[in-house]
C-alpha positions as CSV (number, residue, x, y, z in Angstrom):
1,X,-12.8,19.3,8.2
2,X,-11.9,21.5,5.5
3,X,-8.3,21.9,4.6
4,X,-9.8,25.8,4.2
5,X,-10.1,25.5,7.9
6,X,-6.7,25.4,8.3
7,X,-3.8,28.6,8.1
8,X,-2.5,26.9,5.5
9,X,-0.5,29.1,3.4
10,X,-2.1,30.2,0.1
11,X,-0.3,28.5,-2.7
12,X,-0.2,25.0,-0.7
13,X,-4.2,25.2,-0.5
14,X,-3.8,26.2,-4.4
15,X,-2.2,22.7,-4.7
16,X,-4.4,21.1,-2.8
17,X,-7.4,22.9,-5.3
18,X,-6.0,21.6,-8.4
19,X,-5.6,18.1,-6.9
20,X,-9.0,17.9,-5.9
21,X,-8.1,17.1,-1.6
22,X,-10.9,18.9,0.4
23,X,-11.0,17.2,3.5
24,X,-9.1,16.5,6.1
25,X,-8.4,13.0,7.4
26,X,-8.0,12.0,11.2
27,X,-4.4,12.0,11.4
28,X,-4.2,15.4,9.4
29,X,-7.2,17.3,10.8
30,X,-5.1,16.1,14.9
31,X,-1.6,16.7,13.5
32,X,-1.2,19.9,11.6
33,X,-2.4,22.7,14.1
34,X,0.4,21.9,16.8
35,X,2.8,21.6,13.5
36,X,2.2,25.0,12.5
37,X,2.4,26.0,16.2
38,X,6.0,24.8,16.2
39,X,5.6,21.7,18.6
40,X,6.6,18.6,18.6
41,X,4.6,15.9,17.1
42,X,4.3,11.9,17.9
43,X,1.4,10.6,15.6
44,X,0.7,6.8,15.5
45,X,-1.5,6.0,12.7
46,X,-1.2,2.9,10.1
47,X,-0.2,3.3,6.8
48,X,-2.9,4.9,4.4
49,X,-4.0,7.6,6.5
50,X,-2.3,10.5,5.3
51,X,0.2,10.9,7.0
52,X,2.6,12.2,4.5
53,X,0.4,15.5,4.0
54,X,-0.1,15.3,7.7
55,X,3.6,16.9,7.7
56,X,4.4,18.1,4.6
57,X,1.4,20.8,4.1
58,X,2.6,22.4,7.2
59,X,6.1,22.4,7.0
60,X,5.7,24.1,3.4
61,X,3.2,26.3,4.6
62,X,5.5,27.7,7.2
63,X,8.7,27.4,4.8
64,X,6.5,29.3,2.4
65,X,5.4,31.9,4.9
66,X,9.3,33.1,5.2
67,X,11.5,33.6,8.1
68,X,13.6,31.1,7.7
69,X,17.3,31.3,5.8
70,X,17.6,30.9,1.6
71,X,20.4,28.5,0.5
72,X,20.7,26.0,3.5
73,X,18.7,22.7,4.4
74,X,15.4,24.2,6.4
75,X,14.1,20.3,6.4
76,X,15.5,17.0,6.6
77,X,12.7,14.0,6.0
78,X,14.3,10.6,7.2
79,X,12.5,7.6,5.7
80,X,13.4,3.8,5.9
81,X,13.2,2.6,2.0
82,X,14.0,4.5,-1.0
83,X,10.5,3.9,-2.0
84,X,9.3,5.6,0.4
85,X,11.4,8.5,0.3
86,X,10.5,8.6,-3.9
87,X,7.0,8.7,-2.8
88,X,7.6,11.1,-0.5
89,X,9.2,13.8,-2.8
90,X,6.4,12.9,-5.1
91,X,3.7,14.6,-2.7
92,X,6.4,17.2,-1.9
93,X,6.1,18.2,-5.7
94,X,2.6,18.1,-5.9
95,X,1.9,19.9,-2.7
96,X,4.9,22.6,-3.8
97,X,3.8,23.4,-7.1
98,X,3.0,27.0,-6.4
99,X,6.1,27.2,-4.3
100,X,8.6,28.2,-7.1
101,X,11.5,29.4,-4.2
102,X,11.1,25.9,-2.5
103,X,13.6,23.3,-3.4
104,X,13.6,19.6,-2.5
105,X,16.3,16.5,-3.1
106,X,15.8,12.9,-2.2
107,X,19.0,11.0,-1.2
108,X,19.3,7.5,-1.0
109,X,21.1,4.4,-1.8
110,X,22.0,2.1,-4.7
111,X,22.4,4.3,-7.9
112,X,25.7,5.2,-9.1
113,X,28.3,7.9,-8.8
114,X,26.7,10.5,-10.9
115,X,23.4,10.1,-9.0
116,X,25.5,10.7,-6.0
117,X,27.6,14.0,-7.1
118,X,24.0,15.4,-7.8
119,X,22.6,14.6,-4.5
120,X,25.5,16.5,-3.4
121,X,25.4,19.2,-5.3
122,X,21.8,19.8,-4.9
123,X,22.5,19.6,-0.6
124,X,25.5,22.3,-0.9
125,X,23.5,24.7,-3.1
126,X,20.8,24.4,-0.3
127,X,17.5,22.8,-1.2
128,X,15.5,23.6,1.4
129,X,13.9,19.8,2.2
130,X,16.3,16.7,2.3
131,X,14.1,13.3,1.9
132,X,16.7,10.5,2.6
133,X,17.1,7.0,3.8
134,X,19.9,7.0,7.0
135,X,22.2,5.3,5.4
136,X,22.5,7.4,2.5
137,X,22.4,10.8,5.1
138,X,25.0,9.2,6.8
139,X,27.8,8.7,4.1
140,X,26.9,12.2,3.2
141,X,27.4,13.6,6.5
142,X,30.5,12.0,6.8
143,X,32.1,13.2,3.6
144,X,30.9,16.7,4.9
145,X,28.9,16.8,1.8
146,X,25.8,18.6,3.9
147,X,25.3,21.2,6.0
148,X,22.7,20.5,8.9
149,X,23.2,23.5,11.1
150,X,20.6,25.3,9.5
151,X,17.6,22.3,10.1
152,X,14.2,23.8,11.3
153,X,12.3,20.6,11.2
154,X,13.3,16.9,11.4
155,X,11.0,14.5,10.6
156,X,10.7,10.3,11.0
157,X,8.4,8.6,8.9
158,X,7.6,5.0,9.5
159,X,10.3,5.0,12.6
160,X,9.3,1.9,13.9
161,X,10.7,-0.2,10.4
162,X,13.7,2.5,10.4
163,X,14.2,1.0,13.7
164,X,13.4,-2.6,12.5
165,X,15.6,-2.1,10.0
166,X,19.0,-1.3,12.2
167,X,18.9,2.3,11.6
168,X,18.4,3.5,14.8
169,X,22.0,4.6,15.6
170,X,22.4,6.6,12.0
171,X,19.1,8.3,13.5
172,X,20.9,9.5,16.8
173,X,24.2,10.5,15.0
174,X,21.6,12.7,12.6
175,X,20.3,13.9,15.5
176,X,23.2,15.2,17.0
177,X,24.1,17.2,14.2
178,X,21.2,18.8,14.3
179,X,21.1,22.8,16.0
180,X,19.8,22.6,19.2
181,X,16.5,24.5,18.7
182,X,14.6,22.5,15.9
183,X,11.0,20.7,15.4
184,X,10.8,17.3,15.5
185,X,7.9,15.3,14.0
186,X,7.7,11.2,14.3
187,X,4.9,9.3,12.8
188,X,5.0,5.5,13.2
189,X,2.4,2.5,12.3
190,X,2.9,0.5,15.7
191,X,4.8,2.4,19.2
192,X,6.5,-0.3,20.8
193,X,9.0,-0.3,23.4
194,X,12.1,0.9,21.1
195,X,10.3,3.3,19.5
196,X,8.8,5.1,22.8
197,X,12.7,5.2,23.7
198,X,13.8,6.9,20.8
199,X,10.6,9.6,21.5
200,X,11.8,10.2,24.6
201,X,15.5,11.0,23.4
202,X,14.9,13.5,20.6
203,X,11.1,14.7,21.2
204,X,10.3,17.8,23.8
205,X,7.0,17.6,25.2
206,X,5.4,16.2,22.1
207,X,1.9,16.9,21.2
208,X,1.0,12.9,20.7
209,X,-1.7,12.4,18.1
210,X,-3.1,8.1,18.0
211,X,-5.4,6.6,15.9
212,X,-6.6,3.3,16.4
213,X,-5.8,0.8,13.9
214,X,-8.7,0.5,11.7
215,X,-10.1,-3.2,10.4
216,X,-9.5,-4.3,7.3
217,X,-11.8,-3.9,4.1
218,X,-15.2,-5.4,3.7
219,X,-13.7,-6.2,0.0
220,X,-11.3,-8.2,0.8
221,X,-12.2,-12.3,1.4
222,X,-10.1,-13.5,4.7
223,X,-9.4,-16.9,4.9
224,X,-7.3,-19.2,6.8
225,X,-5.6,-22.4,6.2
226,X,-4.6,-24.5,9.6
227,X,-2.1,-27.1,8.6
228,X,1.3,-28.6,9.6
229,X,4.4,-26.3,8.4
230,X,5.3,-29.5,5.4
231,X,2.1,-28.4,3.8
232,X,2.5,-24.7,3.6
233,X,4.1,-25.1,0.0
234,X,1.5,-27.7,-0.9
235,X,-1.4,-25.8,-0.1
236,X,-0.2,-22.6,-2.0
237,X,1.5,-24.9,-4.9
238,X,-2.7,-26.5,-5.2
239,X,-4.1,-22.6,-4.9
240,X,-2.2,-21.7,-7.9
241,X,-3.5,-25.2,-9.5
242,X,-7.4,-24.4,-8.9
243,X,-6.7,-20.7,-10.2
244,X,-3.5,-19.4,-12.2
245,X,-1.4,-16.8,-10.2
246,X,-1.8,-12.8,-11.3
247,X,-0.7,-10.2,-8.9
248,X,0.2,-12.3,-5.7
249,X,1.8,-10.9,-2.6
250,X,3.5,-14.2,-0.4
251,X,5.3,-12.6,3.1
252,X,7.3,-14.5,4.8
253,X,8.9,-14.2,8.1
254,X,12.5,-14.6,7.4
255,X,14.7,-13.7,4.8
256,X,15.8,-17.2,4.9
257,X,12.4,-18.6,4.2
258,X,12.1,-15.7,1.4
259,X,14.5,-17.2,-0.3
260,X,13.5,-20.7,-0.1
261,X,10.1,-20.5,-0.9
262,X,10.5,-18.8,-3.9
263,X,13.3,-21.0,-5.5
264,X,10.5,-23.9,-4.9
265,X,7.7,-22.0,-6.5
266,X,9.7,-20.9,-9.4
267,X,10.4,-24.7,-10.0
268,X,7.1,-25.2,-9.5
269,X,7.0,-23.3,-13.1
270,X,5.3,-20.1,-11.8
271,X,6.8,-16.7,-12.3
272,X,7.8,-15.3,-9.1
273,X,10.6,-13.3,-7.6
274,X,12.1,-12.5,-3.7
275,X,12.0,-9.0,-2.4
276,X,14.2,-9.0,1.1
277,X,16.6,-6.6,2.6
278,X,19.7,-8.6,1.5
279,X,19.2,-7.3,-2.2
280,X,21.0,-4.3,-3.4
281,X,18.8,-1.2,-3.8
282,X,19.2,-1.4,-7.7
283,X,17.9,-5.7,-6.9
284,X,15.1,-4.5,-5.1
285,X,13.9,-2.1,-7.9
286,X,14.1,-4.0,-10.3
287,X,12.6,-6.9,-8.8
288,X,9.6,-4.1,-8.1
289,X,9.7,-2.8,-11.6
290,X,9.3,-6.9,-12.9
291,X,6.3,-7.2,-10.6
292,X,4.8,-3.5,-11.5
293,X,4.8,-3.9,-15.0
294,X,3.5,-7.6,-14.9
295,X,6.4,-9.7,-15.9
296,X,6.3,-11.7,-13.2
297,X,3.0,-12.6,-11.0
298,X,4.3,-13.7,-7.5
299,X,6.3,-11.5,-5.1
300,X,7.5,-13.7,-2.3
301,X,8.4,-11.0,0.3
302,X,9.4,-9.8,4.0
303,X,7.4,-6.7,5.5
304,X,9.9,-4.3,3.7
305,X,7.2,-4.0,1.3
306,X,4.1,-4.4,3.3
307,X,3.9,-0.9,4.4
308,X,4.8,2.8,2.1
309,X,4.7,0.9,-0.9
310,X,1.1,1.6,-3.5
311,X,0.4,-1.1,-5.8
312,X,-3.3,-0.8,-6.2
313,X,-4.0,-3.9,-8.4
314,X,-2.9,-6.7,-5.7
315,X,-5.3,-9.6,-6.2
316,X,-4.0,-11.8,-3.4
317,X,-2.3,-11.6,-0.1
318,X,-0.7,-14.6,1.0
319,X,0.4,-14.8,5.2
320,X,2.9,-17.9,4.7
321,X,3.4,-16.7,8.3
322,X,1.2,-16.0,10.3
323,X,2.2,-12.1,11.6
324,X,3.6,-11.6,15.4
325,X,1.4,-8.2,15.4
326,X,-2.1,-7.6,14.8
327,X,-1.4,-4.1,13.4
328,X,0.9,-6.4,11.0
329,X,-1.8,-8.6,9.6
330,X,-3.8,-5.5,8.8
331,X,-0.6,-4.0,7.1
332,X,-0.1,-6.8,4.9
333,X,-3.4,-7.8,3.6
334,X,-4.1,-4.0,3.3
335,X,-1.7,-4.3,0.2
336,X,-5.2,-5.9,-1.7
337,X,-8.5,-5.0,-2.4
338,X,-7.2,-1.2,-2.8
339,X,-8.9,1.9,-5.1
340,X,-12.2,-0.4,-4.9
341,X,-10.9,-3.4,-6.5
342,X,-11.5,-6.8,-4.1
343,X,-9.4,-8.7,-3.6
344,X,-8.4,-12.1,-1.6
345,X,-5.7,-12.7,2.0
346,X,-4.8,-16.6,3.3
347,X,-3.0,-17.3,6.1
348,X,-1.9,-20.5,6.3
349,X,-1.2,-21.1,10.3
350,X,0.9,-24.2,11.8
351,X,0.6,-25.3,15.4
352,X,3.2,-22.7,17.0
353,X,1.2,-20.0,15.5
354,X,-2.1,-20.9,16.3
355,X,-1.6,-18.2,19.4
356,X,-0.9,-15.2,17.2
357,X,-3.7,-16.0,14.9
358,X,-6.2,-16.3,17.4
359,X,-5.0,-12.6,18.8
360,X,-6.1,-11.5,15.3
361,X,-9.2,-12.7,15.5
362,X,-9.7,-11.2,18.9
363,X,-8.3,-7.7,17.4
364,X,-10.6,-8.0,14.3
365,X,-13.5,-9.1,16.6
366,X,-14.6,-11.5,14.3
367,X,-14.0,-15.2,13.4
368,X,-11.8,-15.5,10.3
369,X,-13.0,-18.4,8.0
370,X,-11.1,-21.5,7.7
371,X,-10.9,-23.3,4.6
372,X,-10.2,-26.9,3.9
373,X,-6.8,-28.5,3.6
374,X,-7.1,-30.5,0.3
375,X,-7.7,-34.7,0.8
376,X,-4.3,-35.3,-0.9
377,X,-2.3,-33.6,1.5
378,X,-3.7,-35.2,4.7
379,X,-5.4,-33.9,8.0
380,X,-4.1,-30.6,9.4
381,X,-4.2,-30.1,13.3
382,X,-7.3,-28.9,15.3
383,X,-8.1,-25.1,16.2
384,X,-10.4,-24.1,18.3
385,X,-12.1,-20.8,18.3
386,X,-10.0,-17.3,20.0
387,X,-11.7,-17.7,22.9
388,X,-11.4,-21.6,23.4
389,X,-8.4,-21.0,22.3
390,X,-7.3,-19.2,25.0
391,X,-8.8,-21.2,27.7
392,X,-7.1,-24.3,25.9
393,X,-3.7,-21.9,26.1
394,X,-3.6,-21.4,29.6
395,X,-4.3,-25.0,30.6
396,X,-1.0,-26.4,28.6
397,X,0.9,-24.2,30.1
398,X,-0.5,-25.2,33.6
399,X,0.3,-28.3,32.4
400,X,3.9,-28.2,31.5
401,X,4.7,-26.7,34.5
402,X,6.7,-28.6,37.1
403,X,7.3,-28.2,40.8
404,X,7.6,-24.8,42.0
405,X,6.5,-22.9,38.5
406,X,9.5,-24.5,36.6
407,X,9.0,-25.6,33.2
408,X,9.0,-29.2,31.9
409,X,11.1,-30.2,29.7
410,X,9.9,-34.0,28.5
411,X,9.2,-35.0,25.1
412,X,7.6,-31.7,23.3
413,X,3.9,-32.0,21.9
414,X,3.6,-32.0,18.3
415,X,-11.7,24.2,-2.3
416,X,-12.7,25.9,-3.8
417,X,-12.8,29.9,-3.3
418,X,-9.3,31.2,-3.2
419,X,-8.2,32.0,0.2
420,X,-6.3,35.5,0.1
421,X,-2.5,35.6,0.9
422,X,-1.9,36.1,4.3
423,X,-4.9,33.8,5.3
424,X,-7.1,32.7,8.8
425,X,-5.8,31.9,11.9
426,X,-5.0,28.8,12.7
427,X,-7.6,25.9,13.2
428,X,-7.4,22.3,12.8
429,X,-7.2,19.7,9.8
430,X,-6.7,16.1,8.7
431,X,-6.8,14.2,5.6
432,X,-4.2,11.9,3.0
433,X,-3.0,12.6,-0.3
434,X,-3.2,10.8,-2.7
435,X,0.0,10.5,-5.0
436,X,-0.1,13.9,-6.8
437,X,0.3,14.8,-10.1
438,X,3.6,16.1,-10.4
């Protein structure tokens, strides 16, 4: 679909001209009809499918149409990282460009105290879209530094890591200070339990727009490493011997392990860095700056960055654990093989994840290739294949059940053509941005 096909207003579609977007993606072309309608919105689509334009080309269209009041907050976008609210107000600049009466501030964390008297400053003169992390909102609303009475639309981007992340009960108290009649627009990657509650507490009768999670790039080699948990290190420590290091992601699933595992690869000699949610903001961007610019190969990580971060050039994914999600997986190893490039993911997966791995083999409907554990380091345990696997699954726990369903517990087993103002009515859309030139 055409973006044209859309009552977009006229100087958003201008944007959209001079940045070359034509078509509408899934999530867009499902999304921003019942936004310009004034409903509510739940969209569940993975990151990548343009869902930032799936809420900001309506909301400024509608802001730019008028009716709503000059000098107070009209928007408020809440988003988990303040890299994701940076990209954020980075589309909002491109897709506003025409829109010289439409102001926008992003609020977050970890700068210093002049950063924060202009965040405030910008709120109390009224820009008309807020973009801010919850903990940054909060301290504001707190102070009384921001005036939230005026809100016409709330937005959640990426609410199920906001909710990952412990933010949940900075989203409520926003919530509540917002007036009772406003829009409310959620997008998340994955809808589990928590985030279907949180729906259900501030959405009315959403319009609920899902796209299935799509597989993974034909360019990017998947591989698979079973092994012991001892030789995790060894394995990676003997890839980086075959072929040196350049633009590695590593996750890891703990900060703990983080942490470790890149203290031991640094004394390995390689240039690496953590990136977990125990670094200040101003740690965390400058750890991302190091690994941007190229002065250090190997980002050893949590999933804080594997989704609303773009780093196009990834060579290599690494899964030093295996994911507890499908959806996950595809997250992570989506950070590679981007803007054509190839590009490489390993798992390496020990005995107690053997289960999860084979459930992403069942998701990706194929069988991921397994390479072989290097002579020095010994014999890794068997696999068998996701559907063995499962038959092999159910017996052991048959077996280590005792009388009467109890478990066992013996010794454990190892456009073109301006549109004119005032524009068509309403149809439907979908595409995603790229970043915009500002």
């Amino acid at each position: 679909m055409d973006f044209y096909d859309l009552d977009l207003n006229d100087y958003v579609l201008d944007a959209l001209d001079d940045m070359n977007f034509t078509d509408t993606t899934p999530i867009q072309e499902h999304s921003i009809p019942p936004i310009l309608e004034g409903r509510d919105v739940m969209g569940v689509a993975q990151t990548g499918t343009g869902k930032t334009a799936a809420y900001l080309l309506p909301v400024l269209s509608k802001l730019a149409d008028g009716g709503y009041p000059r000098d107070a907050i009209n928007c408020v976008i809440m988003s988990p990282t303040r890299e994701l609210a940076q990209q954020i107000d980075s589309a909002m600049q491109g897709f506003a460009y025409y829109l010289d009466d439409i102001s926008s501030v992003a609020v977050y964390g970890g700068n210093d105290g002049i950063r924060y008297e202009q965040e405030k400053r910008a709120m109390q003169s009224g820009a008309d879209v807020v973009i801010a992390t919850p903990g940054r909102l909060i301290s504001h609303l707190s102070l009384g530094n921001i005036d939230l009475s005026h809100v016409s639309f709330f937005i959640l981007d990426e609410a199920d890591r906001m909710l990952d992340m412990g933010f949940c009960d900075d989203i409520l108290l926003i919530a509540k200070a917002l007036p009772q009649e406003h829009q409310t627009i959620m997008f998340s990657a994955t809808m589990p339990g928590d985030i279907l509650n949180l729906a259900h507490t501030i959405l009315r009768n959403p319009v609920e727009v899902k796209l299935a999670v799509s597989k993974p790039a034909d360019n990017i080699r998947q591989s698979a490493f079973i092994c012991y948990e001892p030789q995790k290190f060894l394995i990676v420590k003997h890839m980086f011997e075959q072929e040196a290091p350049h633009r590695v992601i590593i996750f890891v699933g703990s900060k703990k392990k983080t942490k470790e595992l890149a203290i031991s690869i640094i004394r390995a000699g390689y240039n690496a860095r953590a990136m977990h949610s125990d670094l200040s903001q101003q740690e965390r961007d400058e750890v991302m700056h190091l690994f941007r610019s190229g002065k250090i190969d190997i980002l050893v990580a949590t999933d804080i960055v594997a989704r609303g971060i773009d780093i196009d050039d990834i060579a290599m994914v690494i899964n030093f654990d295996v994911p507890r999600d499908e959806e996950d997986y595809v997250h992570r190893i989506g950070r590679t093989a981007r803007a054509g490039r190839g590009g490489r993911a390993v798992t390496l997966v020990c005995e107690r994840d053997m289960h999860f791995f084979r459930q992403i083999e069942r998701f990706l409907e194929t069988e991921i290739e397994k390479e072989k554990i290097p002579e020095e380091l010994g014999e890794g345990p068997s696999y068998s294949s996701p559907q063995a696997g499962r038959r092999k699954g159910q017996g052991a726990r048959n077996k280590e059940q005792g009388p009467r369903g109890k478990r066992w517990h013996g010794k454990p087993r190892a456009g073109h053509g301006k549109k004119k103002k005032g524009g068509d009515a309403p149809k439907h859309q979908n595409h995603e941005p790229k970043q915009p030139a500002k």
